[in-house]
Structure formats: structure tokens, C-alpha cells
N, C-alpha and C positions, 0 to 999 in steps of 0.2 A: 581320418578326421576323427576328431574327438565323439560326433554328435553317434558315428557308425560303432563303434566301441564302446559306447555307455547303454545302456540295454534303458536304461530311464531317459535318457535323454532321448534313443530313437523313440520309444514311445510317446513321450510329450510330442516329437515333432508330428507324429502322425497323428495326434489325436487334433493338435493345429491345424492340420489340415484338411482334416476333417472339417473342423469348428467355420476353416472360412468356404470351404467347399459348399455348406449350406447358406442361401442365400439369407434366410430370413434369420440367424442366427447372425452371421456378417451383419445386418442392418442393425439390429438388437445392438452390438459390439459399438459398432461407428454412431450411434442415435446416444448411446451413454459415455463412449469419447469426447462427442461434439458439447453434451451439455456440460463436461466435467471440464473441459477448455473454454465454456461459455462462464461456469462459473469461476474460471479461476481469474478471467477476464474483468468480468465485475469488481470480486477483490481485491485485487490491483487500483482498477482506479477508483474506486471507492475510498483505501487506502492513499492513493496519491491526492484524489479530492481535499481529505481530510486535512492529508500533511499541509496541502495549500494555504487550508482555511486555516489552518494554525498558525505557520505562519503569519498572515495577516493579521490575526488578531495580536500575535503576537509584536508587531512594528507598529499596530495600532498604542497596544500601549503603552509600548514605549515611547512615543513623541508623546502621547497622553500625562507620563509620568514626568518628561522629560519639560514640558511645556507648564505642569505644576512647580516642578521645582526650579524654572526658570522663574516665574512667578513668587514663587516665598522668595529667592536670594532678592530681586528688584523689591518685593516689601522689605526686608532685613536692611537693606539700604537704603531706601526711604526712611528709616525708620531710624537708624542712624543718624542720617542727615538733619533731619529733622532736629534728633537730641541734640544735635554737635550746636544747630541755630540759636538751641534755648540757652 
């Protein structure tokens, strides 16, 4: 096996096992995994929160812009109408 013929690799593996061998080292290890998955967690949906809100704002204003300029074309034509009467 690779890991028995690399003279650096067997010693990283021993020194791993040393690292989990020791309990209070092992917690230390898992206590900075958990919060580094708790945080990547947040940013996700923090992220996907945001994308939400963006969108919505974003379909907000467009029926907002869309509902202006439905409004000016009904005055243009009003306004028309109006001249064509005179």
C-alpha cells in the first residue's frame, strides 16, 4: 500500500492516531468541526434568505413600474381623446 512505502505518510497516519487516541483532543477536533458546519449552515441560509428577499423586491417593482406605465399609456390616451374631441 501506498500509505506503508511513503515514510511521511506512515508518520502522519501515526501521528492521526495518536491525535484521536486522545480524548480531549478528539472533542477539541469535533467541538471546531461542529461549529464550522454550524457556520457554514447560517451562510447558506442567510444567503438563500437574502436571494428571497431580492427577489420579491424585485416582482414588487416591477408590477410597481409596470402599473406606472400602465397608467401614463391610459393618460396619453385620455389625452388624445380628448384633443381628437376639440
Amino acid at each position: 500500500m501506498l500509505a506503508k512505502d511513503d515514510i511521511l505518510l506512515t508518520k502522519a497516519n501515526t501521528e492521526m492516531n495518536k491525535f484521536y487516541s486522545i480524548a480531549g483532543e478528539r472533542a477539541l477536533y469535533q467541538a471546531a468541526r461542529r461549529e464550522e458546519h454550524d457556520r457554514a449552515s447560517i451562510i447558506g441560509a442567510s444567503r438563500r434568505e437574502g436571494y428571497a428577499q431580492g427577489i420579491d423586491e424585485g416582482i414588487s417593482q416591477g408590477i410597481a413600474q409596470g402599473a406606472y406605465q400602465a397608467n401614463c399609456k391610459t393618460a396619453r390616451l385620455l389625452a388624445l381623446h380628448l384633443a381628437s374631441c376639440w
